[in-house]
VOPAGU-2260 file (C-alpha; in pm, 1 decimal, decimal comma):
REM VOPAGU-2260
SITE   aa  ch    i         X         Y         Z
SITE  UNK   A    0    3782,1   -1429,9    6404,8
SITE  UNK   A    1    3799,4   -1798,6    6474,8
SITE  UNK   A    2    4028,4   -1934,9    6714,9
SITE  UNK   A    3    4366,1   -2051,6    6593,0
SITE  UNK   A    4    4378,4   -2438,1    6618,5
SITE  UNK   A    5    4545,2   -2595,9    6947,4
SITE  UNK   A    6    4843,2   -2756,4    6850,7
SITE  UNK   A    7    4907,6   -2926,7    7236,9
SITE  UNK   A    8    4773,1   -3222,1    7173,4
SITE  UNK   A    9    4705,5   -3248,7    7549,3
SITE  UNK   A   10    4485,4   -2890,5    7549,1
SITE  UNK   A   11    4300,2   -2994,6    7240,4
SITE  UNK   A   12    4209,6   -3317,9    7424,4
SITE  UNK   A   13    4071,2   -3092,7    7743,8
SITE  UNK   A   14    3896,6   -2854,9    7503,7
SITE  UNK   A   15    3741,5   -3132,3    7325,9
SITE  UNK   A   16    3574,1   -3324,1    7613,4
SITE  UNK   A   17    3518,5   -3032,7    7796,5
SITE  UNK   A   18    3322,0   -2896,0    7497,8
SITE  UNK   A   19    3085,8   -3234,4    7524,6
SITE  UNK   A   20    3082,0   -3232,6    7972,5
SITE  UNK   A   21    2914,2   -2876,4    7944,0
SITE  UNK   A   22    2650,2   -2930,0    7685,5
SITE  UNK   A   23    2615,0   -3295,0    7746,8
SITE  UNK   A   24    2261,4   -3297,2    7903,7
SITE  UNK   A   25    2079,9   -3129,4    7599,1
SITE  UNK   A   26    2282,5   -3350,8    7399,3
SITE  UNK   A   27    2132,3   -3645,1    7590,6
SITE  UNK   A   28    1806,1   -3496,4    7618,5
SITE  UNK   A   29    1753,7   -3558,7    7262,9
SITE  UNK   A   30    1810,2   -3916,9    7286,9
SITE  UNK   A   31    1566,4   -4217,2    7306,3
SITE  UNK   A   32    1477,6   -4341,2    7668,6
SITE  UNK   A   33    1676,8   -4616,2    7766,4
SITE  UNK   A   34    1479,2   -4969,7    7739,3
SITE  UNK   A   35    1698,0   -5213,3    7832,1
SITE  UNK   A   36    1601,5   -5268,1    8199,3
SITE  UNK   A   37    1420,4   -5590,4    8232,0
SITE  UNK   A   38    1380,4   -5689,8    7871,6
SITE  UNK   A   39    1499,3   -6016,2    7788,2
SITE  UNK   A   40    1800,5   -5994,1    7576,2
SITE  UNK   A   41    1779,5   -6065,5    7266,5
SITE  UNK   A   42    1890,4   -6462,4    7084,0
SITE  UNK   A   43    1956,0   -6423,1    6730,3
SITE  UNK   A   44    2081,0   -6604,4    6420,1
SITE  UNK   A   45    2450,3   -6570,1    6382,9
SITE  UNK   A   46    2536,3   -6300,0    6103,6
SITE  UNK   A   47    2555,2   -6576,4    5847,0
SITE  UNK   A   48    2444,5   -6917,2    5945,7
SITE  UNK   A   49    2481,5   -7050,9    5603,6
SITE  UNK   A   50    2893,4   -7038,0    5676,5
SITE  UNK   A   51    3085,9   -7305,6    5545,5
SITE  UNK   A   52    3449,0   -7367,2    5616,2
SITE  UNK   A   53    3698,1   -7241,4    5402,9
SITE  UNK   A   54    3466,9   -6951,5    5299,9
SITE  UNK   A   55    3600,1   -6657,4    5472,8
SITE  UNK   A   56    3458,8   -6381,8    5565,3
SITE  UNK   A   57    3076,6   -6312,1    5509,2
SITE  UNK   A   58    3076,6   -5976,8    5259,9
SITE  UNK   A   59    3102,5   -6033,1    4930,0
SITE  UNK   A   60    3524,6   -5950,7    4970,5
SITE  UNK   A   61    3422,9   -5592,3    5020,0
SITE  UNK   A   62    3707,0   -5618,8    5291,6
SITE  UNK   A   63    3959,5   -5718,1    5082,1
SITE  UNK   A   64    3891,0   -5414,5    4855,3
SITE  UNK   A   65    3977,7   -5172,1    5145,9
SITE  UNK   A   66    4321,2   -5005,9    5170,0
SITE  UNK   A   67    4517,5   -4995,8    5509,6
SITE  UNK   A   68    4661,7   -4697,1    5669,0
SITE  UNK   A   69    5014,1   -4769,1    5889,5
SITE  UNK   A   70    5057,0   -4616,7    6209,0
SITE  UNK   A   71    5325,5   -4604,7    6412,5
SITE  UNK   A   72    5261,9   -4607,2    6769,3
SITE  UNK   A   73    5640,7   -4422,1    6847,6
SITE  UNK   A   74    5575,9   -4221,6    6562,3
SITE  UNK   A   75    5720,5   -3867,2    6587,2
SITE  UNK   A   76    5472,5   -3643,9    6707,2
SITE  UNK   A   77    5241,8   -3894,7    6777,1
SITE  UNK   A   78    5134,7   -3837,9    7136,2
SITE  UNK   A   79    4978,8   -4106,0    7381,6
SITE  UNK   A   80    4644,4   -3960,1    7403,7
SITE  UNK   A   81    4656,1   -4081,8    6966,8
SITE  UNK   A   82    4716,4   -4428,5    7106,2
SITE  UNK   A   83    4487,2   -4400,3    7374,8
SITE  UNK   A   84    4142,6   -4288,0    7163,4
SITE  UNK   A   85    4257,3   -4527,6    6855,0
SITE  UNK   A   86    4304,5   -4807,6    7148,0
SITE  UNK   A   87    3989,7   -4744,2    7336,7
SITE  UNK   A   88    3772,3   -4702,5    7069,3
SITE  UNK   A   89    3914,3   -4988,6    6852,3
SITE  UNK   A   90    3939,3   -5262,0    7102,0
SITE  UNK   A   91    3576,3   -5294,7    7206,3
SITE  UNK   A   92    3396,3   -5379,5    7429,4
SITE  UNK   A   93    3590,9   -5374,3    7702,2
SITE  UNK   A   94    3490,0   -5561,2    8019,6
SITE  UNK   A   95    3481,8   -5312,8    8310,2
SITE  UNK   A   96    3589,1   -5407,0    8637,0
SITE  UNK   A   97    3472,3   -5199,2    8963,6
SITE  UNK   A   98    3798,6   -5289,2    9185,3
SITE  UNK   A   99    3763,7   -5241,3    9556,0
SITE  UNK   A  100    4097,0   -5219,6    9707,0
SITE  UNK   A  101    4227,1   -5086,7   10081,7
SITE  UNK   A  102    4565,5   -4916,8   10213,4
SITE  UNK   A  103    4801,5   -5006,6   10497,0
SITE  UNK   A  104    4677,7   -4716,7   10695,2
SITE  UNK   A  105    4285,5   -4804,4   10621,4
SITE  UNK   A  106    4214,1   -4614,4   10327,5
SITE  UNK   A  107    3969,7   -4734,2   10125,6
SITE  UNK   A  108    3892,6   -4691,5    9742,9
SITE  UNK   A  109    3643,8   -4856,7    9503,9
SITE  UNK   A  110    3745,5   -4738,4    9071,0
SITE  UNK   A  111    3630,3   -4879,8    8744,7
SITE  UNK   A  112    3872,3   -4989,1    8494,9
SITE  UNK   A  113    3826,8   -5150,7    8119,7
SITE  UNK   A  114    4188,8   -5273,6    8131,4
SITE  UNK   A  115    4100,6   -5561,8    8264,2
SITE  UNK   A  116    3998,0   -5937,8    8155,4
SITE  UNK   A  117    4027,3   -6278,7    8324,9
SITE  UNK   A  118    4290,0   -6436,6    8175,8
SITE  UNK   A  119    4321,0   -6796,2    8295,3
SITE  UNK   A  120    4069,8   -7048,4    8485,4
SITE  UNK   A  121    4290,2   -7297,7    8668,2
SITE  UNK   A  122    4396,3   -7095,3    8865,7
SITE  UNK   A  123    4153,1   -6830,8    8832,5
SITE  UNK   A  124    4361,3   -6517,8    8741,3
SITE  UNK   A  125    4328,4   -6198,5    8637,1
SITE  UNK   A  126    4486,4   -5925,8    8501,4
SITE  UNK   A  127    4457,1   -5514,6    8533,2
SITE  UNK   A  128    4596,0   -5235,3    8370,9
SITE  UNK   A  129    4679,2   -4914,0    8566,7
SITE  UNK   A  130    4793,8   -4625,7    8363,3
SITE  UNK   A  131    5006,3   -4353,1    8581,4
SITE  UNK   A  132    4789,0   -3986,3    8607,7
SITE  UNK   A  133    4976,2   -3710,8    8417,2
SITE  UNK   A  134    5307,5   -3633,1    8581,3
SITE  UNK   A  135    5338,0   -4011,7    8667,0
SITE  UNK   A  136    5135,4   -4025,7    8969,2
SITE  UNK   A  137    5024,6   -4379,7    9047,8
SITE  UNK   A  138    4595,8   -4390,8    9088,2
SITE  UNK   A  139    4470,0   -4461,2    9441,1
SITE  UNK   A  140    4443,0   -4865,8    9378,8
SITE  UNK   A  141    4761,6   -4882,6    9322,5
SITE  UNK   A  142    4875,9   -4786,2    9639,6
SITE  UNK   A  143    4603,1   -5071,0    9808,3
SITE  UNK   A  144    4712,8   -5348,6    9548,2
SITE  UNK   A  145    5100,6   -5253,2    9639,3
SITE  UNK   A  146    5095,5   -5238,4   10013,9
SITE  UNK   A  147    4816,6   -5472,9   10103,8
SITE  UNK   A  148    4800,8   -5735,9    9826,0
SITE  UNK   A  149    4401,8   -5787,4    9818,4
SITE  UNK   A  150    4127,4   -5627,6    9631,0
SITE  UNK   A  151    3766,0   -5755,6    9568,8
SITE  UNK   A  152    3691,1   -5718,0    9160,5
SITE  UNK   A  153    3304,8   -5673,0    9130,2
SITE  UNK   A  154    3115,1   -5665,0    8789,4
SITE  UNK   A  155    2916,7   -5367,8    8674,9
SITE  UNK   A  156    2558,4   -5444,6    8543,4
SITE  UNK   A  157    2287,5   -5200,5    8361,0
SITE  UNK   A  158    2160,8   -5117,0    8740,1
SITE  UNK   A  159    2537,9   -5014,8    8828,8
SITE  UNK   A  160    2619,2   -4792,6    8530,9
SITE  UNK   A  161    2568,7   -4430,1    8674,7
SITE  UNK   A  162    2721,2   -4528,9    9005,2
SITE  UNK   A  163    3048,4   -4705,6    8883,5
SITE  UNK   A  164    3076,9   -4441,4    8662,1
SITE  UNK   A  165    3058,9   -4199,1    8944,3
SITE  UNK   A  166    3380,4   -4363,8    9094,9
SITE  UNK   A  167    3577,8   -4213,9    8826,4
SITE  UNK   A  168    3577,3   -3880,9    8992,9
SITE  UNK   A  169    3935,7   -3706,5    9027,0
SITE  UNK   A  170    3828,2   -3679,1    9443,2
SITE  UNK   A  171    4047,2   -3618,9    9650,7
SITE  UNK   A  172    4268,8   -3884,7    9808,4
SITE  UNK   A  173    4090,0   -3868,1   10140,5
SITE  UNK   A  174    3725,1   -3893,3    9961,6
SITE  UNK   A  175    3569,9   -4237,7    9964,9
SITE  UNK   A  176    3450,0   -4329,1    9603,4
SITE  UNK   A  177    3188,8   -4529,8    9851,5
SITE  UNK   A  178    3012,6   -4227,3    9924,7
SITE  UNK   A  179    3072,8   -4073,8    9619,1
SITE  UNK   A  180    2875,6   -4318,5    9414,5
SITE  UNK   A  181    2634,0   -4454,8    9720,3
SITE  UNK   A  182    2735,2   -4796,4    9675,6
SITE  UNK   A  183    2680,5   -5005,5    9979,6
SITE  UNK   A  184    2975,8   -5228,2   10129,3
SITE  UNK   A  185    2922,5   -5610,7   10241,7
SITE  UNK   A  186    3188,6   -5825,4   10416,4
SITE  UNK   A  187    3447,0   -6034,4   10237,9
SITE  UNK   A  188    3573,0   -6348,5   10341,9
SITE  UNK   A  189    3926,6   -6397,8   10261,0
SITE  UNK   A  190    4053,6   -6023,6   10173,3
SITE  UNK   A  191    4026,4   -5717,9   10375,7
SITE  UNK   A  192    3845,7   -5484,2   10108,6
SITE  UNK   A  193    3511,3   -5491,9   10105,2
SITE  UNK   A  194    3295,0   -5639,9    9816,0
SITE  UNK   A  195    3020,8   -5417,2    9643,1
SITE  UNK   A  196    2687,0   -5542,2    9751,4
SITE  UNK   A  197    2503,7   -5460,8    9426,3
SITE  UNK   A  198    2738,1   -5604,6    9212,0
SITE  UNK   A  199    2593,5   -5962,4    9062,3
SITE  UNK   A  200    2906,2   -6117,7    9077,7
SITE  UNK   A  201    3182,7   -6041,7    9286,7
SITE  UNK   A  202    3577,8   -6201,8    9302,2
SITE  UNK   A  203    3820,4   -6158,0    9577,9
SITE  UNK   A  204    4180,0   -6139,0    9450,5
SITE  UNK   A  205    4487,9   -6156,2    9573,1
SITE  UNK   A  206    4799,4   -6026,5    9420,0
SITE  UNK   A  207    5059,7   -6246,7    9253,1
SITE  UNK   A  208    5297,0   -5981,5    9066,9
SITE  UNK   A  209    5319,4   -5632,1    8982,8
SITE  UNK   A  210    5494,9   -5566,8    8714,2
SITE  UNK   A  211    5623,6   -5207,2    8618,1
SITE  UNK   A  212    5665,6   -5004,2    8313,6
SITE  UNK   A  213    5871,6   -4642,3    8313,6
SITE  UNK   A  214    5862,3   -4366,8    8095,2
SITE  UNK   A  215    6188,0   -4459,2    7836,3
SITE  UNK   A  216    6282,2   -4070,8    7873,8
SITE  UNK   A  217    6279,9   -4119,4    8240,2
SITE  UNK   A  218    6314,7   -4459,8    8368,0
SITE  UNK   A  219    6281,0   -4330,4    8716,5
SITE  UNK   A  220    5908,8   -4265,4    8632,8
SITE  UNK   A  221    5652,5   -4509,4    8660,1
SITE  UNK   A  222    5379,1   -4500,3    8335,2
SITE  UNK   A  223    5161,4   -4782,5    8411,5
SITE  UNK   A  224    5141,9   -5150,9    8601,3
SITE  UNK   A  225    5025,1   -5460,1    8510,2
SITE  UNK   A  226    4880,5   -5647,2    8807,8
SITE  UNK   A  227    4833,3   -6007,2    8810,5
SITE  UNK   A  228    4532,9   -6158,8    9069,1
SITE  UNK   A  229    4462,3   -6486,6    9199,6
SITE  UNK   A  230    4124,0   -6517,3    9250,5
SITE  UNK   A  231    4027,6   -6643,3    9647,8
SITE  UNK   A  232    3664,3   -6663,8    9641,5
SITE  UNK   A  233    3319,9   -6634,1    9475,3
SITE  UNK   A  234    3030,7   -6389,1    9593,8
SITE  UNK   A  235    2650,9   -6420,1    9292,1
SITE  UNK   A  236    2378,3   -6327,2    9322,8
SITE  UNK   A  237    2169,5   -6658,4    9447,1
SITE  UNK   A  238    1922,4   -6581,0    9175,7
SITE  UNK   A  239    2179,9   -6539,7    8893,6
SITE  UNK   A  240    2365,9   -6863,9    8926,1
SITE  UNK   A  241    2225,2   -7174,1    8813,0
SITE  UNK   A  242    2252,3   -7529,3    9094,8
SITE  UNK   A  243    2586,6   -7632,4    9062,2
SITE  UNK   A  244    2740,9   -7264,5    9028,6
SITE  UNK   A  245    2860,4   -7313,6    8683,2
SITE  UNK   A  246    2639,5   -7071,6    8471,6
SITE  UNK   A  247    2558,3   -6728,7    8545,7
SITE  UNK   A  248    2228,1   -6603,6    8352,0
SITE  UNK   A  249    2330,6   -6305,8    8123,3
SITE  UNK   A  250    1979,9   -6157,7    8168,5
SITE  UNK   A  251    2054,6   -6099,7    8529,0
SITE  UNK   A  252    2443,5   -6012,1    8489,7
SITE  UNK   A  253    2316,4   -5751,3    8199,3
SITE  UNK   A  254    2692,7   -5635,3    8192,9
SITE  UNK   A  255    2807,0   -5284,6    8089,8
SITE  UNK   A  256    3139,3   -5282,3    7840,7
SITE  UNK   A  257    3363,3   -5005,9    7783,8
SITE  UNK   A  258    3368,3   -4828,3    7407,6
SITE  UNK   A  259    3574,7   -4543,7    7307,3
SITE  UNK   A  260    3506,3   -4190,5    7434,8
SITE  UNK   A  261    3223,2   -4146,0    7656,2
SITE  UNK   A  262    3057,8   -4454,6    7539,3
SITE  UNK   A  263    2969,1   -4718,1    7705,1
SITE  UNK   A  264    2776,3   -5068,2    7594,9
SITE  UNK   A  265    2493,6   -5298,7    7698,7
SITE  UNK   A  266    2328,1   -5634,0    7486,4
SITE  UNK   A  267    2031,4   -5411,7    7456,4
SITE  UNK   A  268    2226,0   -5058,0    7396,9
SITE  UNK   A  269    2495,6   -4787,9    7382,6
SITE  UNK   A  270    2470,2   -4476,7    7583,5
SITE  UNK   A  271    2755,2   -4223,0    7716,4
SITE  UNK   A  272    2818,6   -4083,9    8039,5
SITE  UNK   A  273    3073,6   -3814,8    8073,9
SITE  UNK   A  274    3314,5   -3814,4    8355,5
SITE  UNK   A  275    3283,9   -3582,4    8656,9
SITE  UNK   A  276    3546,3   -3352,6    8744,1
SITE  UNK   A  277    3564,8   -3282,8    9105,3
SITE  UNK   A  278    3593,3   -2843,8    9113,9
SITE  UNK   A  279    3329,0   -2833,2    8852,8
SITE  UNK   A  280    3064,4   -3065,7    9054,6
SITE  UNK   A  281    3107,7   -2884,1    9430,6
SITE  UNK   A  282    2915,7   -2572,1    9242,1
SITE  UNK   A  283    2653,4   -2823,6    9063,2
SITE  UNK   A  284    2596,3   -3129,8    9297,9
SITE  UNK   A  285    2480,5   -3098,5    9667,8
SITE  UNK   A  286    2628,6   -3476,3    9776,6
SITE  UNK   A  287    3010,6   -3305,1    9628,4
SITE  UNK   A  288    2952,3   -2992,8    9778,1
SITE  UNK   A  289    2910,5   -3150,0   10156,4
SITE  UNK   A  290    3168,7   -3396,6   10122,2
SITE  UNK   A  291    3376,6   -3143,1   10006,6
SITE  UNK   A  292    3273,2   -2906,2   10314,6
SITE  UNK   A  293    3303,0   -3171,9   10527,5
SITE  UNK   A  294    3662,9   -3220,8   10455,3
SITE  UNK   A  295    3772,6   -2874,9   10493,6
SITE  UNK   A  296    3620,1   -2922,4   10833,4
C-alpha cells in the first residue's frame, strides 16, 4: 500500500530532500564531468542583436500569449517553505557571499549566503539577508555581526564550490566552519575576522544597521535581519585585477551563483551539491567524525 501523502508541509519538505541527500551520488554519477575549470568563458552574440527600440521582447509575442497564475504570499495555507522554493528558484542567480564573521568571546564562523548583493558604490555598501533557523533561532553570524560589528565578505569561485558549500553544515556552535571546509585564514587589516585566503576577492565590512523583522503571530520572535555593511577595504587576487584596480577578469573570478534547490551556477555550468547534515556525516566522513570526537573530549 502506498504511503498516505504528508500533509505538514514542513515533513514533506524533509522527506523530499532527504529522498535526493541519500541517493544523490548515483544520481551524480550519471552526470557529465565537470569542464569548466580553466576554459575560457565563453563571449557571445547577445540573444538578438538585430534589436531595435521600441520592439519588445525578442519571441514572436509567444509571451504575451501565456496566462498568469496569482499567488498570494499570506495566502491561507500557504506556508514559508512555498515562498521560499518559488523565491529561490525564481530569482536567479543569486550572488553567494562566504561571510567571515567573529564573536565577543572569540568565536569564529565563516557561512555562505545568496541573500546578499552590493547595493551601492559610493559608499561601498552591502546588504545581507539572515533568515532565523526554525523556532526563531538567530544563525551563528548573527551573533558576530551583532556584538562585534565587522565581518570580511569573500567571493566564492568554481575552485571554492565544494568547500563553501561545506560551511553550510548544521555544526555545532563550538565547531569552526574553518575546519569544517579546510579553508585557510589570512590577516585582515581593518576588521577582526579573518579573510578567506582562497577567495579572489575579498571585502571587509563593517556594520551600519541591523534591522529586524518578527514573526506577526509573535512579535517577540525574531524571523530574519537585514544587515547593512560599509565596506573598509579591498583584498584580489594580484593576478585578477587589472593596473589601476578597476576591473577584475571574470575568467579568474569564475563566480558560483545560487539557483533553486540544490543547484548551483557557473558561466560554463550548473551542477548541485546537497547540504550536509551534521548526525548523518559523523557515521560517513572521517574529518566529522574527529571533530566531533574531539569535542566530546
Amino acid at each position: 500500500m502506498a504511503p498516505a501523502p504528508v500533509a505538514d508541509p514542513v515533513k514533506k519538505d524533509r522527506l523530499a530532500h532527504m529522498a535526493v541527500r541519500h541517493n544523490f551520488k548515483e544520481l551524480e554519477a550519471g552526470r557529465p564531468d565537470y569542464l569548466g575549470h580553466g576554459k575560457p568563458i565563453e563571449v557571445t552574440k547577445s540573444p538578438n542583436p538585430h534589436w531595435q527600440y521600441g520592439q519588445g521582447a525578442s519571441d514572436g509575442g509567444a509571451s504575451l500569449d501565456k496566462v498568469h497564475r496569482e499567488i498570494d504570499p499570506y495566502g491561507e495555507g500557504r506556508h514559508w517553505i512555498a515562498n521560499y522554493r518559488l523565491l529561490t528558484s525564481g530569482i536567479v542567480p543569486r550572488p553567494i557571499g562566504l561571510i567571515s564573521t567573529i564573536t565577543a568571546d572569540g568565536k569564529k564562523n565563516l557561512s555562505t549566503f545568496s541573500y546578499f548583493q552590493v547595493i551601492a558604490h559610493d559608499p561601498p555598501m552591502f546588504i545581507v539577508g539572515l533568515a532565523a533557523r526554525p523556532g526563531g533561532r538567530a544563525k551563528d553570524t548573527y551573533y558576530g555581526l551583532q556584538e562585534t560589528g565587522e565581518c570580511v565578505i569573500n567571493t566564492v569561485s568554481e575552485h571554492m564550490a565544494e568547500a563553501a558549500s561545506a560551511t553550510s553544515i548544521d555544526a555545532p556552535y563550538d565547531i569552526s566552519e574553518w575546519d569544517i571546509s579546510g579553508f585557510h585564514e589570512a590577516p585582515s587589516r581593518k576588521v577582526k575576522p579573518s579573510r578567506v585566503k582562497e577567495s579572489v576577492f575579498s571585502i571587509e565590512g563593517k556594520v551600519v544597521d541591523i534591522k529586524e523583522f518578527t514573526d506577526p503571530d509573535k512579535p517577540e520572535m525574531s524571523v530574519m535581519s537585514l544587515i547593512l555593511i560599509k565596506a573598509a577595504h579591498y583584498w584580489i587576487h594580484e593576478d585578477a585585477v587589472n593596473d589601476d584596480a578597476t576591473h577584475i577578469d571574470i575568467n579568474k573570478l569564475r563566480p558560483v551563483g545560487q539557483l533553486g534547490g540544490l543547484a548551483f551556477a557557473t558561466l560554463a555550468s550548473t551542477f548541485e551539491m546537497p547540504r550536509g547534515r551534521w548526525n548523518d556525516e559523523q557515521s560517513k566522513d572521517s574529518m566529522v567524525s574527529a571533530l566531533q570526537k574531539n569535542r566530546a573530549a
